[in-house]
C-alpha positions in Angstrom: 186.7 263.9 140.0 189.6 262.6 138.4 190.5 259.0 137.7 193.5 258.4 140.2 195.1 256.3 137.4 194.6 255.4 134.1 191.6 253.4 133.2 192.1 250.3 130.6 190.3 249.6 127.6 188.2 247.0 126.7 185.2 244.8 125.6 182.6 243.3 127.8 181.8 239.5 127.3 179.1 239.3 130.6 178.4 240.2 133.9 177.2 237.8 136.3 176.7 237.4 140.2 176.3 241.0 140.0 179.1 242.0 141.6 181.5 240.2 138.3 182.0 240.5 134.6 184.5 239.1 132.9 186.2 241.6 129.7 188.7 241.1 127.2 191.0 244.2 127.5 192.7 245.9 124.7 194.8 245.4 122.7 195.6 241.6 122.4 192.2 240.4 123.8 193.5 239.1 127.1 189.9 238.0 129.1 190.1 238.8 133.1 187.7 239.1 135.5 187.1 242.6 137.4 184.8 243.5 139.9 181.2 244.8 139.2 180.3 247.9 141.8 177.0 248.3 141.3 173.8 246.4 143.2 171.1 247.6 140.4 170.4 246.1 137.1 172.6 247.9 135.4 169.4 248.1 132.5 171.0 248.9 128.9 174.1 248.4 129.9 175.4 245.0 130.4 175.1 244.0 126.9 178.1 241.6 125.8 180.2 243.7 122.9 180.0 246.9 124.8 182.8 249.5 125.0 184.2 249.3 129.1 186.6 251.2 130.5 188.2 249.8 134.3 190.1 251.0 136.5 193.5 249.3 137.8 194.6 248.5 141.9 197.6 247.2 142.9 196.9 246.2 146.0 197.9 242.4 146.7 194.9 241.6 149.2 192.6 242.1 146.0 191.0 239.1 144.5 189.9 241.4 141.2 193.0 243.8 139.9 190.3 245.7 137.8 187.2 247.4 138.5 184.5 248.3 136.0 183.8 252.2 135.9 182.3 252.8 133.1 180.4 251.6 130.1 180.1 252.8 126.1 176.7 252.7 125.5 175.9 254.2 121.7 178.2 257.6 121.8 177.7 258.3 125.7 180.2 257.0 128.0 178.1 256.1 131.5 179.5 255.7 135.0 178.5 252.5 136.7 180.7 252.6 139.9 178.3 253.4 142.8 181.1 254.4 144.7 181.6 257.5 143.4 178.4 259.5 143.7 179.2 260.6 147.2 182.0 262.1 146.3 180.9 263.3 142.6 177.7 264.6 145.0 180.3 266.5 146.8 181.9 268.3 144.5 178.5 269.4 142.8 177.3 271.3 146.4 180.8 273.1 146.7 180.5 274.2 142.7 176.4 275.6 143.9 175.1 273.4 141.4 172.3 272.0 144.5 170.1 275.2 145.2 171.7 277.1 148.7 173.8 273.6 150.2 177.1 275.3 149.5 176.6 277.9 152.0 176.6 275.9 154.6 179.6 275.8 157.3 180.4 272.4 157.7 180.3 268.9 155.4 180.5 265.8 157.2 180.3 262.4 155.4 178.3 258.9 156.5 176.7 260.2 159.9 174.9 257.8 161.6 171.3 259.3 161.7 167.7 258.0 161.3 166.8 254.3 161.8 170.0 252.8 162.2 171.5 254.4 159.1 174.2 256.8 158.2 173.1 259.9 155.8 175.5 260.3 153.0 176.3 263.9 153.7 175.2 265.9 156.7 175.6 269.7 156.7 175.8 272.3 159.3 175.3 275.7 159.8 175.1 277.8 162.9 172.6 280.2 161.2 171.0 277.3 158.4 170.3 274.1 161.0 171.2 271.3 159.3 170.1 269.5 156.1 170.7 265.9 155.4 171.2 265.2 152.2 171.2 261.5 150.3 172.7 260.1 147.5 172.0 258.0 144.8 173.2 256.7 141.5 171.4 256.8 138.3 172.9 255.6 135.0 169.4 254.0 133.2 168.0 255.7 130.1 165.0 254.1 128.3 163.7 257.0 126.6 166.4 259.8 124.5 167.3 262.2 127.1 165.8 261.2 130.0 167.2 259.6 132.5 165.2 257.2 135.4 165.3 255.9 139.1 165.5 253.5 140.4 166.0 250.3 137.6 165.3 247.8 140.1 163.4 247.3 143.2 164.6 249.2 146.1 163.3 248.7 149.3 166.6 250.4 150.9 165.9 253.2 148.8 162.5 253.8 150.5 163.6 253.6 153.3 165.9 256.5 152.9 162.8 258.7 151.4 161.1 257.9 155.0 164.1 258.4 157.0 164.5 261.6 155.2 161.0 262.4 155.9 161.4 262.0 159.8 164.2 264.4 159.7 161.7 266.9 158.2 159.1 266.3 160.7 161.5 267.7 163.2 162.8 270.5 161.5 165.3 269.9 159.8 165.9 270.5 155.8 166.0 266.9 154.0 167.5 266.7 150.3 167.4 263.8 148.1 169.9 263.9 145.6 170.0 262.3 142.2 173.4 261.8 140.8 173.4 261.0 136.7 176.2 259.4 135.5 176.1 260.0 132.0 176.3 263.3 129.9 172.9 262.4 127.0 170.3 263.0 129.9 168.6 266.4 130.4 165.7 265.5 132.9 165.2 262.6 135.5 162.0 260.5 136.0 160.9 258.6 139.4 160.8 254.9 137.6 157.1 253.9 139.3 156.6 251.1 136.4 159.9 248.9 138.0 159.3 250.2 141.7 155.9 251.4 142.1 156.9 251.3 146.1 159.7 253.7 145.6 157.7 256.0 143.5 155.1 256.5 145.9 157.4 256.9 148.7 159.1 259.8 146.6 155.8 261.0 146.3 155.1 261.3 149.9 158.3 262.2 150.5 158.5 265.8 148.7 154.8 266.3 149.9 156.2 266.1 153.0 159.0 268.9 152.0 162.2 266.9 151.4 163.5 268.5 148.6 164.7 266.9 145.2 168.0 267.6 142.9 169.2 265.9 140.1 172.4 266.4 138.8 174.1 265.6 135.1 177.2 264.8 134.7 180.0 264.7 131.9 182.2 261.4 132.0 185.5 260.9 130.0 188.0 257.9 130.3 189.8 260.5 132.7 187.2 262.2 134.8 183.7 262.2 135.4 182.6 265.8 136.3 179.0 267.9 137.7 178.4 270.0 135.6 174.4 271.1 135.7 171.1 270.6 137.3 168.8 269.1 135.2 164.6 269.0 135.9 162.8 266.4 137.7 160.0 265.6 135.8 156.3 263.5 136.5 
């Protein structure tokens, strides 16, 4: 996935509200507000002095010009836009880097589904049924190399796991998929010690037989790109 315009340079001062931070872009310093596209915690990476990179709308009906995509954290550049994984998910399933999805016929997006939810990506296949697959967002790293979910509480997020479930229990293939916005991370870890909820829910889940990918990817201030799966680890 490539960055439909340039992204802009500069320095975060803080976020706040969750949804804002306000940055002093490169070079002269100028401090503006831009929006925040993220719900988590953003853990590690909203530390003021760090490297950001935004991206630029002109579209008058917005109140924030700039959003934040990505943040310089040590040498790895880490996508923060929860946005994009959908797409980014996407692209990894027509490249076969999620087990057999990319031999299915059709790929339809945000299908209404389950308990009054839409799936992120449904796929059909005269001969394969259909698998539902769901997307998430992971950008946290605590420990060198391995990357975490979820780094906050996520009630919506186990809701998914059981919706997914239910789609199992009547035959039909389930897929959770991890999306890992940032190239330093080589496995993926269920974070039980921030949601204990979630991780028992993931637990059940894949007991059940939804299945579970996680997926690394390589980010650059011009693309952010799939590029391997990567374990899911206890």
């Amino acid at each position: 996935m490539k960055f439909a315009t340039p992204l802009v340079r500069g320095t975060l001062i803080r976020r706040y509200k969750r949804f804002l931070a306000d940055v002093a872009l490169d070079p002269d310093g100028e401090q503006i507000t831009c929006a925040v596209p993220n719900t988590g915690s953003m853990m590690g990476l909203h530390t003021p002095g760090f490297p950001v990179w935004l991206s630029t709308s002109d579209n008058p009906k917005r109140k924030y010009r700039h959003t934040l995509e990505i943040v310089g954290a040590g040498n790895t550049m880490v996508g923060v836009n929860t946005n994009l994984p959908n797409r980014l998910a996407e692209e990894a399933i027509g490249a076969g880097l999620v087990s057999d999805l990319a031999q299915y016929a059709t790929l339809r997006r945000e299908q209404k589904y389950g308990r009054n939810s839409r799936i992120d990506i449904l796929l059909e296949d005269p001969a394969l049924g259909s698998a539902y697959v769901e997307v998430k967002n992971v950008h946290m790293m605590r420990e060198t190399g391995l990357a975490e979910f979820p780094d906050t509480a996520t009630a919506r997020g186990v809701k998914h796991l059981e919706e997914l479930t239910d789609m199992v229990s009547q035959a039909h293939r389930a897929v959770m998929l991890y999306i890992v916005q940032r190239g330093d991370c080589f496995r993926l870890r269920i974070c039980e010690d921030l949601d204990p909820a979630y991780g028992q829910a993931f637990a059940r889940a894949t007991a059940a037989g939804v299945e579970a990918f996680a997926i690394r990817c390589q980010i650059s201030d011009t693309e952010i790109v799939p590029v391997s799966q990567i374990p899911i680890v206890a």
